[in-house]
N, C-alpha and C positions, 0 to 999 in steps of 0.2 A: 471680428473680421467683417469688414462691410461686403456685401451682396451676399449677404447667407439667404438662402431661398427655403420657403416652407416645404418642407417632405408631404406627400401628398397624396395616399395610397388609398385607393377608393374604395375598396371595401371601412377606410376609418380604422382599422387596426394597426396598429405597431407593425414593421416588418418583421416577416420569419428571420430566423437568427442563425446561421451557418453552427453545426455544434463545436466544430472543433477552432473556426475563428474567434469564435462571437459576433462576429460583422454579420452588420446587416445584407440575406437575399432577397429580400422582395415578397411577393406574395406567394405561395403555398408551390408552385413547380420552381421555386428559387427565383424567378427573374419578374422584374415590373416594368412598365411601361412608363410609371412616372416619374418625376423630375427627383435626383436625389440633391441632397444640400449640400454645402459648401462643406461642412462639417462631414459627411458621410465620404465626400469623397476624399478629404487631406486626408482621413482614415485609412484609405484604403490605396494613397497614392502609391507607396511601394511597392502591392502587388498590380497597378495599374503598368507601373513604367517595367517591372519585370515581364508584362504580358500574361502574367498567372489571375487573372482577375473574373470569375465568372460574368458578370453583369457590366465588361467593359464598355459594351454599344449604349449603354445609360449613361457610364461617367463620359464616354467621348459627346454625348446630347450635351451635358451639362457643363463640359467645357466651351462647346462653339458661342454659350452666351454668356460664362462666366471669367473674366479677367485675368481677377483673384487666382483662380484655381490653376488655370491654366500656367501662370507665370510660376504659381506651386511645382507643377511638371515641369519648365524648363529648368527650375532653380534644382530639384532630384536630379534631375537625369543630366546635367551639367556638375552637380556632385561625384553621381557614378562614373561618370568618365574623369575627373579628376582625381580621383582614388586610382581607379584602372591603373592612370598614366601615373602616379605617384606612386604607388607600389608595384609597378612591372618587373619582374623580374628579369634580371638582364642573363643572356645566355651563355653559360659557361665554354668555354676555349674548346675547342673540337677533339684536342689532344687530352680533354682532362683524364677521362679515365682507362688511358695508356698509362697516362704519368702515374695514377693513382697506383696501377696494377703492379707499373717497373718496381715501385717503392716498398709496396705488399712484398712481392715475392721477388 
């Protein structure tokens, strides 16, 4: 994937690791202030576009100069609304379960 950007966490360690994700949270209170990569964030785009994402204010940095990623998030979140509308359930007749009941008893 071109513009992958270097992870770059200034103490020089690995990011802490969320235990029940495994994803990466940043330095030691969970959150970092630096730049996450291209890689870190197509990882974690689903819980980006659900809004469930601890360290969103990092991957929205890393979208305003990354492309790549961003076109990532339109292509998800142009999926989930395609789905949505492709499985809606359509709403049953108002009378159904009159009918259902006449028929019962």
């Amino acid at each position: 994937m071109s513009g992958v950007h270097s992870s770059r966490f200034s103490s020089g360690s690995a990011p802490r690791r969320d235990e029940a994700t495994g994803r990466a949270t940043g330095k030691e209170d969970g959150l970092c202030s630096e730049e996450l990569t291209c890689q870190e964030v197509i990882s974690d785009i689903c819980l980006y576009v659900d809004g469930e994402l601890q360290y969103h204010e990092r991957v929205e940095a890393h979208l305003v100069q990354c492309h790549s990623c961003q076109s990532g998030v339109v292509v998800e979140r142009s999926l989930r609304q395609r789905l949505r509308v492709a499985y809606e359930m359509p709403s049953p007749p108002a009378d159904l379960i009159d009918r259902i009941r006449n028929r019962l008893f």
